[in-house]
MITIRO-490665 format. One record per residue (C-alpha): residue number from 1; residue in one letter; x, y, z. Coordinates in nm, 2 decimals, always signed. Example, Ala and Ser with C-alpha at 12.3 -4.5 7.8 and 13.67 -1.06 7.14 Angstrom:
num,residuo,c1,c2,c3
1,A,+1.23,-0.45,+0.78
2,S,+1.37,-0.11,+0.71
***
This chain:
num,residuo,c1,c2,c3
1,X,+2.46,-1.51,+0.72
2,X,+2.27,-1.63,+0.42
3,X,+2.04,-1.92,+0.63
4,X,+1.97,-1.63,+0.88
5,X,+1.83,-1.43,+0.65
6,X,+1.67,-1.71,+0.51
7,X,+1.54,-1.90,+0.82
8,X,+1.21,-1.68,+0.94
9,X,+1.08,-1.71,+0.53
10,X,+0.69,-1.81,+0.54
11,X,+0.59,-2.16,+0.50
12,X,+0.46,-2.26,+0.15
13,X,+0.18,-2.43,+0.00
14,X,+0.23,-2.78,-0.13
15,X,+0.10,-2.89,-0.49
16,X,+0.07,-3.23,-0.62
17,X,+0.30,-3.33,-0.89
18,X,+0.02,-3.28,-1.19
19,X,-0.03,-2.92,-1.04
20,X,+0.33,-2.85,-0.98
21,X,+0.33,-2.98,-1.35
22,X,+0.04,-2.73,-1.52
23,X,+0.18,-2.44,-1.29
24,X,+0.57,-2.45,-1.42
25,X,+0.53,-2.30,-1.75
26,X,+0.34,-1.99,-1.60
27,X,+0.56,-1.92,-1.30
28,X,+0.96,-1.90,-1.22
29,X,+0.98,-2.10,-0.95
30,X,+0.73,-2.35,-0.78
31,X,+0.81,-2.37,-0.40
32,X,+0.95,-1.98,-0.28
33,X,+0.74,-1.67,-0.16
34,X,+0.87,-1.48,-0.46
35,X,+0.82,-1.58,-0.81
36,X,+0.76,-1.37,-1.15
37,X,+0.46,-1.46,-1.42
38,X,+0.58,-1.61,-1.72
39,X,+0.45,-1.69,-2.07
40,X,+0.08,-1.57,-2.02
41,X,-0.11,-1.25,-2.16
42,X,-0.13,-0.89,-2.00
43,X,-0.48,-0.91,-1.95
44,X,-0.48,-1.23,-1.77
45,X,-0.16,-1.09,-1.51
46,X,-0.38,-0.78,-1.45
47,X,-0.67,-1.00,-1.39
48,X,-0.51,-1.26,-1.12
49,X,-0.37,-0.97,-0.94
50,X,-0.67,-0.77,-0.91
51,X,-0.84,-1.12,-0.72
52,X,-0.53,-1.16,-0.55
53,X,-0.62,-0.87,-0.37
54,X,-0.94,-1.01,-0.26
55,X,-0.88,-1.37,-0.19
56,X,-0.69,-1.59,+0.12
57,X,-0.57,-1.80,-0.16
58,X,-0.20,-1.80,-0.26
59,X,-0.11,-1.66,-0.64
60,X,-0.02,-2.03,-0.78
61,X,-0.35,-2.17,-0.65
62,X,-0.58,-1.88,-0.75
63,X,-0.39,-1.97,-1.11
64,X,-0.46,-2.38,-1.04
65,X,-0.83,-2.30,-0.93
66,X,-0.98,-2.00,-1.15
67,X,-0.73,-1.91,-1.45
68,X,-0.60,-2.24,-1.62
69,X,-0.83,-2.19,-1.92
70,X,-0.72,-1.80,-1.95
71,X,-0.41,-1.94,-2.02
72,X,-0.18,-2.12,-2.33
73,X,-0.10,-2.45,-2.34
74,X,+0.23,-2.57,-2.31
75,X,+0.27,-2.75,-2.64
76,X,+0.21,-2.33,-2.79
77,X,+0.51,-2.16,-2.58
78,X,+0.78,-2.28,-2.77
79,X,+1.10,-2.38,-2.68
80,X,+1.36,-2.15,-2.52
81,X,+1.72,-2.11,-2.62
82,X,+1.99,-2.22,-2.40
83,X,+2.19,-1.89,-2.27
84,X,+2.10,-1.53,-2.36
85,X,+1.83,-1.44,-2.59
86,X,+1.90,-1.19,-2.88
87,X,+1.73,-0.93,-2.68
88,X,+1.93,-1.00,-2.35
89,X,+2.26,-0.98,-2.62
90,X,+2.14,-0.62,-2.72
91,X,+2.04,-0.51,-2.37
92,X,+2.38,-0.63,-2.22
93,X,+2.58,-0.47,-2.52
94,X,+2.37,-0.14,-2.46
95,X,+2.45,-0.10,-2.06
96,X,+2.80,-0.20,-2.18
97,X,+2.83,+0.06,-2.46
98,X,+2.62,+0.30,-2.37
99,X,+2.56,+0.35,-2.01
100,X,+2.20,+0.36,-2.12
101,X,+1.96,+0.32,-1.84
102,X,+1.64,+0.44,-2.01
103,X,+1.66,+0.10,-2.19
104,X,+1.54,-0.05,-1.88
105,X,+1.24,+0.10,-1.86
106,X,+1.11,-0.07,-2.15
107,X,+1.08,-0.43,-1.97
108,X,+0.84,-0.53,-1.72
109,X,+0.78,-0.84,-1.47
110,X,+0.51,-0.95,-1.30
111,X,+0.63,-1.05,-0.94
112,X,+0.42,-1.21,-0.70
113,X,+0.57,-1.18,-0.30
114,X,+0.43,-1.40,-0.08
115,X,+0.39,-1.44,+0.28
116,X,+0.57,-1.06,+0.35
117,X,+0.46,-0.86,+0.66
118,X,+0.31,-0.56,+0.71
119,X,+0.60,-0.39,+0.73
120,X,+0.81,-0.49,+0.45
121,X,+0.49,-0.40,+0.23
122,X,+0.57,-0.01,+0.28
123,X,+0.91,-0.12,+0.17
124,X,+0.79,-0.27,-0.15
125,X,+0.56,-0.01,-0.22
126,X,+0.74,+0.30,-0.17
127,X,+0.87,+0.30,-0.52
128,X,+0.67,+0.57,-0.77
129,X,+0.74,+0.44,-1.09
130,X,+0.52,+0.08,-0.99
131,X,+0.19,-0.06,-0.94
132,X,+0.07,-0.30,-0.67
133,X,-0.26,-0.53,-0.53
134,X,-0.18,-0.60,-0.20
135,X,-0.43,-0.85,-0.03
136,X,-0.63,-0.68,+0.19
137,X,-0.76,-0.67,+0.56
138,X,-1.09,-0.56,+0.50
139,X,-1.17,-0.87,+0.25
140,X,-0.94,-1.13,+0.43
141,X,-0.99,-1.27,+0.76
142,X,-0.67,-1.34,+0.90
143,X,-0.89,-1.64,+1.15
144,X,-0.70,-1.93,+0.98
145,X,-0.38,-2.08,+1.03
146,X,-0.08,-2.21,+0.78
147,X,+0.17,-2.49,+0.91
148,X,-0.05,-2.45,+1.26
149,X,+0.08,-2.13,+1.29
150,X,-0.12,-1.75,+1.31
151,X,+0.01,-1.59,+0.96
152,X,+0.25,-1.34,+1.13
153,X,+0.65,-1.27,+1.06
154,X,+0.86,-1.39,+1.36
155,X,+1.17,-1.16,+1.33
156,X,+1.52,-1.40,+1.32
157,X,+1.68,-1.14,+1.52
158,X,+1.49,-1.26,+1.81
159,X,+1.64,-1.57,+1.99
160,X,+1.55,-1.79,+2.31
161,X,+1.30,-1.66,+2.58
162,X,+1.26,-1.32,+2.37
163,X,+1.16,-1.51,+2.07
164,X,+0.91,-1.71,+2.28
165,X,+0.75,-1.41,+2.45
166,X,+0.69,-1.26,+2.11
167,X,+0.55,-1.50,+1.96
168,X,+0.31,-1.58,+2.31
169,X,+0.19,-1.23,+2.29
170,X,+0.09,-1.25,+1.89
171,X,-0.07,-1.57,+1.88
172,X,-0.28,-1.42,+2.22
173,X,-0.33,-1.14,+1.97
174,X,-0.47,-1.29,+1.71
175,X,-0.62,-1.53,+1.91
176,X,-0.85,-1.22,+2.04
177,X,-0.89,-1.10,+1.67
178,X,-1.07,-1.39,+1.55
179,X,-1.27,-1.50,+1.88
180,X,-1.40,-1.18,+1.83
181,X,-1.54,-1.20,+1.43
182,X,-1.84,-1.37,+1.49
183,X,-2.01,-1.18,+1.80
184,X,-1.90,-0.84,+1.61
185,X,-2.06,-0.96,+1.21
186,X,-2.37,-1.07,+1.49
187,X,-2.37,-0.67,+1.62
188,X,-2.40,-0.53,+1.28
189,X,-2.63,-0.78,+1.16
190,X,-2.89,-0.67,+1.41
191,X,-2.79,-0.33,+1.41
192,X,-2.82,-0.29,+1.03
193,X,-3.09,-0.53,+0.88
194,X,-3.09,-0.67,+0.52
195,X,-3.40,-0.52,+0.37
196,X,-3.58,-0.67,+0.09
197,X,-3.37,-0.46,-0.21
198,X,-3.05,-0.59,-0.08
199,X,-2.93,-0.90,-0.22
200,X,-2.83,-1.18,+0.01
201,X,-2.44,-1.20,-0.12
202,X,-2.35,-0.82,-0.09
203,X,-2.53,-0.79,+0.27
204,X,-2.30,-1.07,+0.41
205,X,-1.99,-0.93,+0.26
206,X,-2.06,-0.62,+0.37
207,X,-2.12,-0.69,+0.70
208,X,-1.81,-0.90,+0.71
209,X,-1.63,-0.60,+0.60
210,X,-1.79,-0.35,+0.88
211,X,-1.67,-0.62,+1.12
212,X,-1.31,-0.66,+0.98
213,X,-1.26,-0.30,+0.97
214,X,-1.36,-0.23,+1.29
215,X,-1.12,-0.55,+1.38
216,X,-0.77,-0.50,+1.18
217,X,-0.61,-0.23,+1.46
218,X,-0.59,-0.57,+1.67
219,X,-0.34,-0.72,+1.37
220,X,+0.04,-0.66,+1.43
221,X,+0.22,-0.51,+1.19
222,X,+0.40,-0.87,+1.16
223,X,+0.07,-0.92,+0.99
224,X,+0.16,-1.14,+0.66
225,X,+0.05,-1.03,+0.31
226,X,+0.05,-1.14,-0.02
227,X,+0.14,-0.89,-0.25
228,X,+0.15,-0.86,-0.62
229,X,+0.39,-0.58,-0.83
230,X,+0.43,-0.48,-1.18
231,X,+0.79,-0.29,-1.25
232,X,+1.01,-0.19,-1.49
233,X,+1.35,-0.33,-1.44
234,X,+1.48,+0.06,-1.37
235,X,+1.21,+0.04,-1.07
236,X,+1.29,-0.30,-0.94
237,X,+1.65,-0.21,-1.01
238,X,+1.61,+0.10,-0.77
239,X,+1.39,-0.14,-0.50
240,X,+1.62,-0.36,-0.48
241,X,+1.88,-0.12,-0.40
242,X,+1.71,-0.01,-0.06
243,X,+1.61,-0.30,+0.06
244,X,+1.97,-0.42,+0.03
245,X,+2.04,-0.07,+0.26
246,X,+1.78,-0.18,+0.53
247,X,+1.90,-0.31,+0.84
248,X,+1.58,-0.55,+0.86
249,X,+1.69,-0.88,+0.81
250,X,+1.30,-1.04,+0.65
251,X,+1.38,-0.68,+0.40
252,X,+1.73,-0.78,+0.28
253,X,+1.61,-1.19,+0.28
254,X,+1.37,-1.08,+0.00
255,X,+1.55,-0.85,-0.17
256,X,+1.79,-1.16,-0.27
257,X,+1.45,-1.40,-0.33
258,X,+1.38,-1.10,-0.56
259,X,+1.68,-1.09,-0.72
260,X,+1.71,-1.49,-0.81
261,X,+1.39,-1.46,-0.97
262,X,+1.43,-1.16,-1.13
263,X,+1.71,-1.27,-1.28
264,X,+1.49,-1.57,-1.49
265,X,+1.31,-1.31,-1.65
266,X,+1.53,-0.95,-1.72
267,X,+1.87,-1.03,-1.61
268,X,+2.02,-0.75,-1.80
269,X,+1.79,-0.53,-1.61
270,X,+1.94,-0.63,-1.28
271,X,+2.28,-0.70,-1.35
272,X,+2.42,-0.41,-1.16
273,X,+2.27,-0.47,-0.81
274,X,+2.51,-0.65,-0.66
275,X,+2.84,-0.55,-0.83
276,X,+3.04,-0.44,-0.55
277,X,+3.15,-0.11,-0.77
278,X,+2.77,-0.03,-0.85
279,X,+2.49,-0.16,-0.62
280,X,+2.68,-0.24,-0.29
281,X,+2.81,+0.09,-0.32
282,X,+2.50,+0.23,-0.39
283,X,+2.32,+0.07,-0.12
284,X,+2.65,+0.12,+0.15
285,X,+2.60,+0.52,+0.10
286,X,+2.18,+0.47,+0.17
287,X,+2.24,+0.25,+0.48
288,X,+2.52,+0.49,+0.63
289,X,+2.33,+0.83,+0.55
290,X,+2.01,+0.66,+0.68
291,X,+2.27,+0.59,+1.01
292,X,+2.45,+0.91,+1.00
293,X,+2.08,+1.12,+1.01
294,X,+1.92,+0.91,+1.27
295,X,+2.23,+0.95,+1.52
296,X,+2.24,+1.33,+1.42
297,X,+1.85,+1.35,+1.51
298,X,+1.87,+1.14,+1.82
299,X,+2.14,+1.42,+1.96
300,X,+1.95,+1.71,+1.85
301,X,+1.56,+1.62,+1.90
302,X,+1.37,+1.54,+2.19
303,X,+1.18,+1.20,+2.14
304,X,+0.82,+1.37,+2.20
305,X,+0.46,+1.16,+2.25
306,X,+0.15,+1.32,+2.17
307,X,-0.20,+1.14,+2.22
308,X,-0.36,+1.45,+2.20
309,X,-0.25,+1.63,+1.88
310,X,-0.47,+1.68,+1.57
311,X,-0.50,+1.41,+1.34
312,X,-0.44,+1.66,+1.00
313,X,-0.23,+1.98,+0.96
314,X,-0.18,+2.17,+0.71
315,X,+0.17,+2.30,+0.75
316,X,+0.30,+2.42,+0.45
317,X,+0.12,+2.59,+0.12
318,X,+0.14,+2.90,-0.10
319,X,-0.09,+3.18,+0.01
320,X,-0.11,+3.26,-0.33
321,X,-0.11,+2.93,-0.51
322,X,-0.45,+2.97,-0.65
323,X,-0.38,+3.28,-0.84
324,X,-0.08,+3.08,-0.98
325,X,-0.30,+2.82,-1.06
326,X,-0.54,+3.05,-1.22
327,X,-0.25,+3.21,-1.41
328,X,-0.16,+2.83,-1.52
329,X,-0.49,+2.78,-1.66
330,X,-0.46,+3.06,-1.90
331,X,-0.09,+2.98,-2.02
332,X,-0.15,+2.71,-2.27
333,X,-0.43,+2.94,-2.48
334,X,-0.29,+3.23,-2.47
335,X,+0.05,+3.40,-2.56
336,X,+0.14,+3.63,-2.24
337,X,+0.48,+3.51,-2.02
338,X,+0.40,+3.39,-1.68
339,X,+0.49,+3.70,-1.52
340,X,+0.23,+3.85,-1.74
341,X,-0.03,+3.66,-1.61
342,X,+0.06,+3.61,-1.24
343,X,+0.02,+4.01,-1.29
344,X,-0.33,+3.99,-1.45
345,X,-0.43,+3.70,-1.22
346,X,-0.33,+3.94,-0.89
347,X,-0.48,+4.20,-1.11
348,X,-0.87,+4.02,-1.15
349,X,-1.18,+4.03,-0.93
350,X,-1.27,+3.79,-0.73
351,X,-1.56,+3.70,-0.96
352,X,-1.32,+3.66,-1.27
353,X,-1.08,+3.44,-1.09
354,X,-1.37,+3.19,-1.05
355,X,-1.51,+3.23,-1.41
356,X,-1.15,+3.15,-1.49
357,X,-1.11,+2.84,-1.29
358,X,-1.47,+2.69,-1.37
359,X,-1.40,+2.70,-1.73
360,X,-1.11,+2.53,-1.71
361,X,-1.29,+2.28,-1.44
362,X,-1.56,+2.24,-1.64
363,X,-1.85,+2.03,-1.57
364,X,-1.69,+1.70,-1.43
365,X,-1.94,+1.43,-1.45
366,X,-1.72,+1.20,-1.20
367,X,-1.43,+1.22,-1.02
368,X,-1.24,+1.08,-1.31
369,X,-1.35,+1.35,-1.51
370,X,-0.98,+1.60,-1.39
371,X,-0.88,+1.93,-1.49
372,X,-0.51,+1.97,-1.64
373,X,-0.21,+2.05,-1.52
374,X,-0.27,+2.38,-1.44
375,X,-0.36,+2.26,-1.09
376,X,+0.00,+2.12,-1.00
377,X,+0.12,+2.46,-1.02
378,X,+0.03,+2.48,-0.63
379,X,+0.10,+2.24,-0.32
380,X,+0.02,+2.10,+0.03
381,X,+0.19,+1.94,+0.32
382,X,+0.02,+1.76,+0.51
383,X,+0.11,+1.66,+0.85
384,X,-0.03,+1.33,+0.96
385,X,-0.09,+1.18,+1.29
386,X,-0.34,+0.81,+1.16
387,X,-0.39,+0.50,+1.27
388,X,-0.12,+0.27,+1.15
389,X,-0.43,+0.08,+0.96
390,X,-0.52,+0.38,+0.74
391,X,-0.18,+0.51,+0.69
392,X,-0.13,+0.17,+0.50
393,X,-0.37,+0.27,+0.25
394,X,-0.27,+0.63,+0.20
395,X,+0.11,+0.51,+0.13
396,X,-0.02,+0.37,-0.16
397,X,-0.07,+0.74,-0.32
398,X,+0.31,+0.76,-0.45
399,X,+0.25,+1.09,-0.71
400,X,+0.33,+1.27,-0.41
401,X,+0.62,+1.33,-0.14
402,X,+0.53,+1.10,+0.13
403,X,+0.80,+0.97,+0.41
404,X,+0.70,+0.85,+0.76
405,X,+0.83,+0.75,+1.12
406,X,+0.90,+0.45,+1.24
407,X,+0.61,+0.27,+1.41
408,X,+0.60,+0.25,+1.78
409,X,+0.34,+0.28,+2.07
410,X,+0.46,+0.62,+2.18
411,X,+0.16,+0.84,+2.02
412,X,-0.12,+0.60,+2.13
413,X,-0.40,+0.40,+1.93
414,X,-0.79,+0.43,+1.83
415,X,-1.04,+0.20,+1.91
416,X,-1.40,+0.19,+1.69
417,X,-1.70,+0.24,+1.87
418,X,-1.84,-0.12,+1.78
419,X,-1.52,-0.28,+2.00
420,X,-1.71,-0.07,+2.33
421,X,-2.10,-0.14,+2.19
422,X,-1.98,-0.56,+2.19
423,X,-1.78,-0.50,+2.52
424,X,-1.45,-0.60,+2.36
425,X,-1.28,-0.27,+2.56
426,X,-1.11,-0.53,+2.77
427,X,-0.99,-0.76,+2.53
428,X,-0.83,-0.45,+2.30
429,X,-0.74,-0.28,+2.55
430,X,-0.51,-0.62,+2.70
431,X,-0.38,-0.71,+2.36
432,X,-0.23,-0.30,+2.29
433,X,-0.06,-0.30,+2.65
434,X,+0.06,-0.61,+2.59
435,X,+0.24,-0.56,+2.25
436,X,+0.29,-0.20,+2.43
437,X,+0.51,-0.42,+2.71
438,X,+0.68,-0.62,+2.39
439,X,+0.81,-0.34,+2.19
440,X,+0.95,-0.15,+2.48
441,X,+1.16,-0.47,+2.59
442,X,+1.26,-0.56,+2.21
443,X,+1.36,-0.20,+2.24
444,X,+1.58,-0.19,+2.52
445,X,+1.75,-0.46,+2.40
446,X,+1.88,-0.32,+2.11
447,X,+1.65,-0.47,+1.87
448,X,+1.45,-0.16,+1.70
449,X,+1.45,-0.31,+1.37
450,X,+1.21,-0.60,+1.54
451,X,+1.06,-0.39,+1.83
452,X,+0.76,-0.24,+1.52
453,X,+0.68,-0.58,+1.42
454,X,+0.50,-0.68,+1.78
455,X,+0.29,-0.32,+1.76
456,X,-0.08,-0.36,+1.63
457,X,-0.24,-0.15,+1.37
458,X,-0.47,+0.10,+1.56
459,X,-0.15,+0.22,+1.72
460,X,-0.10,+0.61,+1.57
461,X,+0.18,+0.67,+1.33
462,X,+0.33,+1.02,+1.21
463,X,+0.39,+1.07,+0.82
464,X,+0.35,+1.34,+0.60
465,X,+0.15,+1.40,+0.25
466,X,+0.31,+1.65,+0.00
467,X,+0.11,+1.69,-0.33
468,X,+0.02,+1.95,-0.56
469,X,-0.36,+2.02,-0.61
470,X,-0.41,+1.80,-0.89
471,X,-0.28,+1.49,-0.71
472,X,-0.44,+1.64,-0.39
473,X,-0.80,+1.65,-0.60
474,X,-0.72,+1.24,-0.68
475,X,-0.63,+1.14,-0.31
476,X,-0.93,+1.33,-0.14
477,X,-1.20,+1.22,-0.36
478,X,-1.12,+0.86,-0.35
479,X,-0.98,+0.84,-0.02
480,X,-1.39,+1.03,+0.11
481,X,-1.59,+0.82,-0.15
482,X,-1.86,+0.65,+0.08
483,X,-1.69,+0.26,+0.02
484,X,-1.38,+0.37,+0.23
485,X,-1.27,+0.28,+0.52
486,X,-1.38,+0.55,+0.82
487,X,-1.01,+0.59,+0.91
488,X,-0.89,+0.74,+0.61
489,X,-1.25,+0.92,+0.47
490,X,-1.18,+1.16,+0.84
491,X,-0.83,+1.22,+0.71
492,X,-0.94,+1.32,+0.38
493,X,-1.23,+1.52,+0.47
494,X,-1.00,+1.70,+0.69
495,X,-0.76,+1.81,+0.40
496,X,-1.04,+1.93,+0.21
497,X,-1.13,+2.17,+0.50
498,X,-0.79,+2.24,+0.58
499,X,-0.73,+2.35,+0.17
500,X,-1.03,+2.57,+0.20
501,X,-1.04,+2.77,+0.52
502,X,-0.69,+2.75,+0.64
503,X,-0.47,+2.79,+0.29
504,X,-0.76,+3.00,+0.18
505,X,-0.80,+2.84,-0.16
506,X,-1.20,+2.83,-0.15
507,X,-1.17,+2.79,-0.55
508,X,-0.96,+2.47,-0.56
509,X,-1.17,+2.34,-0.29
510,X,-1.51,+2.43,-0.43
511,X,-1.36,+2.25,-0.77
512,X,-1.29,+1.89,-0.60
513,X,-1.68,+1.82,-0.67
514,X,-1.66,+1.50,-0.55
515,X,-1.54,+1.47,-0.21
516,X,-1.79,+1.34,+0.02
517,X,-1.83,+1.51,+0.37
518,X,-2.15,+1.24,+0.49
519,X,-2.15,+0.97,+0.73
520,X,-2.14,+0.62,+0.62
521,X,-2.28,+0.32,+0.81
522,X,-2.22,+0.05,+0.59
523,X,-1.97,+0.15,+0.37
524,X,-1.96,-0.10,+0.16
525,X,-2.31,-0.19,+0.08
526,X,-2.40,+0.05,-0.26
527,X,-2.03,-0.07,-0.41
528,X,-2.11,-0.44,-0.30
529,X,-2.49,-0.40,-0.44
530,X,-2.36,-0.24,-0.77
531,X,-2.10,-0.51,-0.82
532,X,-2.38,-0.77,-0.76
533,X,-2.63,-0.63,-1.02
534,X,-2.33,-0.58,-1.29
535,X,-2.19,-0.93,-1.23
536,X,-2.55,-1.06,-1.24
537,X,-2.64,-0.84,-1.57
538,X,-2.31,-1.01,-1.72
539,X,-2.39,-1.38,-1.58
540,X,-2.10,-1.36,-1.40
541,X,-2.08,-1.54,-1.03
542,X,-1.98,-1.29,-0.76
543,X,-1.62,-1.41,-0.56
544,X,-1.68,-1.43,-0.24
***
């Protein structure tokens, strides 16, 4: 069981013995797709993940090419005891003793995971309590090849003439996606001229990012990423966990790559995951509810396709959540119980509600710039029927209630209007009926943990967004800000409508200042020109 899980693992990058040499002090293991940081400052971690995100590079070469001199040298680490440490003595006597598990939040890792589709990066990511740079689509072409293969997961499950046909179909796919780079970056270019203001350096990248947005709904969801996490050992502890619960077999492969590595750096942390009286339990009762509710929903609801249905509803909220909020606002300066002032609040004019709420507002000079906590006192749920492409970037908000549905084919896909203006219809239209045909026969043969990995991005998935208005404030003026992609700036502008006309709460709306509501050509051209002037001002050489 252990080589299956192991055998569909990405292939790695090889280092010569000098760099396999400078990297071992830094990293916990030299050759696997997961690996923690080791014996090098905060700043510099931060740092290396942050260009992670931006770069085709894997983590241990990115540290070879660009960080070496951020970092100690090996004669200044010190040596290391053999066996336990004094603080993995005193953590191990205090889950002994004690029972404590607040003790584990206090430790952090650094863990790089490398070569993980698109799917298993919702698993990673789910967690709240955790931060993450995943490596992203709109920055990285996904043209190149590793080990002469397209960088895509090939499910073990899949076996003999059903293992070739997948991978036939996703090499044609992204065989399409990159023929198809050039001639779009061409269609921008002459659509959108550099003018003379515009340096050379942010034009090109973002005209490479208009084309690779308008390209990633061709990538699968077997897609691989690199992806970079920071965690306590209570969060990974709780990660781990699930993915030991999932039925997918590249999920529970890295959950034990995880664990190994894990284990160099907080041991005491993760002791308990695999204890057959403690985390196998654990993860047996997730896996069999997660059985027991899908066999009790398959009975009880019809399976229902909808290519037509909006893309945002608002189907929950409080009618009068922005009194309470109102009412919130006044608690922490005055010394009246909340029924007191839910009563004064109903109680006001219209006028002296919103005197109320811009005071406590204020004058917010950018969307940083939030008002308290007054405004979780109300919520939303948000029903969401995206792209599979922008739903990947609005899973990242986790200081919410967020859960979606599996991905299939079922509720249809987008194209961008550039694929028709560069007469690509045909091509896109070829590669989502083909991986259309896949999923349905991985399907029927029993194999709907695999059947997602064939289906590409622009197909539509169904999740939902619960968040109070503070939170929703956050996600809606980020997710609208002009640099987005257009995918997820409609599904945000579309919860700011919905918050106003159809909850009613024209206050809370009014006081999200900095959603933006305009159309965006080149999205990324004032972000790419600011980061060119700053990194100039700072003699700093822009990455490319």
């Amino acid at each position: 069981m252990h080589d299956t899980l192991h055998r569909g693992l990405p292939p790695q990058e090889s280092f010569s013995s000098d760099e396999r040499a400078a990297l071992a002090p830094f990293v916990t293991n030299v050759d696997g797709p997961v690996f923690a940081l080791v014996n090098m400052p905060e700043v510099v971690k931060g740092a290396l993940f942050a260009r992670y995100s931006r770069s085709a590079k894997s983590l241990r070469r990115l540290l070879l090419d660009e960080f070496m001199n951020d970092l100690p040298s090996p004669a200044r680490l010190g040596t290391s005891e053999d066996g336990p440490t004094r603080a993995e003595k005193l953590y191990d006597r205090v889950f002994q003793q004690y029972g404590d598990d607040s003790v584990a939040q206090l430790g952090g890792v650094h863990l790089a995971c490398e070569g993980v589709s698109n799917l298993l990066t919702k698993v990673l990511e789910r967690g709240r309590l955790m931060a993450y740079l995943e490596q992203s689509t709109r920055y990285v072409p996904y043209d190149d090849k590793l080990g002469g293969r397209w960088k895509y997961h090939t499910p073990t499950e899949l076996e003999g003439p059903l293992r070739a046909e997948y991978r036939r179909v996703l090499d044609a796919t992204f065989d399409t996606y990159a023929r198809w780079i050039a001639p779009l970056e061409e269609h921008y270019r002459a659509r959108f001229p550099r003018d003379a203001d515009t340096p050379a350096g942010a034009y090109r990248r973002t005209i490479r990012a208009k084309a690779l947005d308008a390209l990633r709904g061709l990538l699968p969801a077997a897609t691989r990423s690199n992806l970079g996490m920071f965690g306590t050992g209570q969060a990974y502890e709780t990660l781990l966990l699930r993915m030991r619960a999932s039925e997918a077999t590249e999920t529970r492969a890295f959950a034990d790559l995880m664990l190994t590595e894990l284990r160099k750096v907080v041991p005491s942390f993760v002791a308990r995951v695999d204890r057959a009286d403690r985390g196998v339990a654990w993860s047996a009762y997730l896996r069999e509810t997660e059985i027991e509710t899908r066999s009790a929903a398959a009975s009880m609801v019809p399976t229902v396709a909808e290519h037509d249905a909006p893309e945002v509803q608002l189907t929950d909220f409080d009618p009068e959540g922005e009194l309470k909020v109102i009412a919130a606002a006044l608690y922490s300066t005055s010394t009246a119980s909340d029924q007191v002032l839910m009563d004064r609040a109903r109680a006001m004019s219209a006028d002296e509600r919103r005197s109320v709420l811009r005071a406590y507002v204020g004058e917010r000079k950018n969307r940083r710039h939030k008002p308290g906590r007054a405004f979780e006192r109300t919520a939303y749920r948000f029903d969401v029927l995206s792209d599979y492409g922008a739903f990947r970037d609005l899973q990242r908000h986790r200081m919410m209630t967020l859960d979606w549905q599996k991905l299939g084919p079922s509720h249809g896909y987008v194209v961008a209007d550039a694929i028709h203006e560069i007469g690509a219809l045909d091509d896109w239209r070829r590669v989502m009926d083909g991986s259309a045909e896949l999923y349905t026969t991985l399907a029927s043969q029993g194999l709907s943990e695999a059947a997602p990995y064939a289906v590409p991005m622009a197909y539509r998935i169904r999740f939902y967004m619960e968040m109070n208005a503070r939170e929703a404030m956050h996600v809606i003026e980020l997710r609208t800000a002009p640099q987005g992609h257009a995918a997820y700036r409609r599904v945000g502008q579309r919860m700011h409508r919905l918050i106003e006309e159809v909850a009613g709460h024209r206050s809370i709306a009014a006081a999200m200042t900095f959603v933006n509501h305009d159309e965006v050509e080149l999205e990324r051209l004032e972000a790419e020109k600011s980061t060119e002037l700053r990194m100039a001002r700072n003699s700093i050489p822009a990455a490319e």
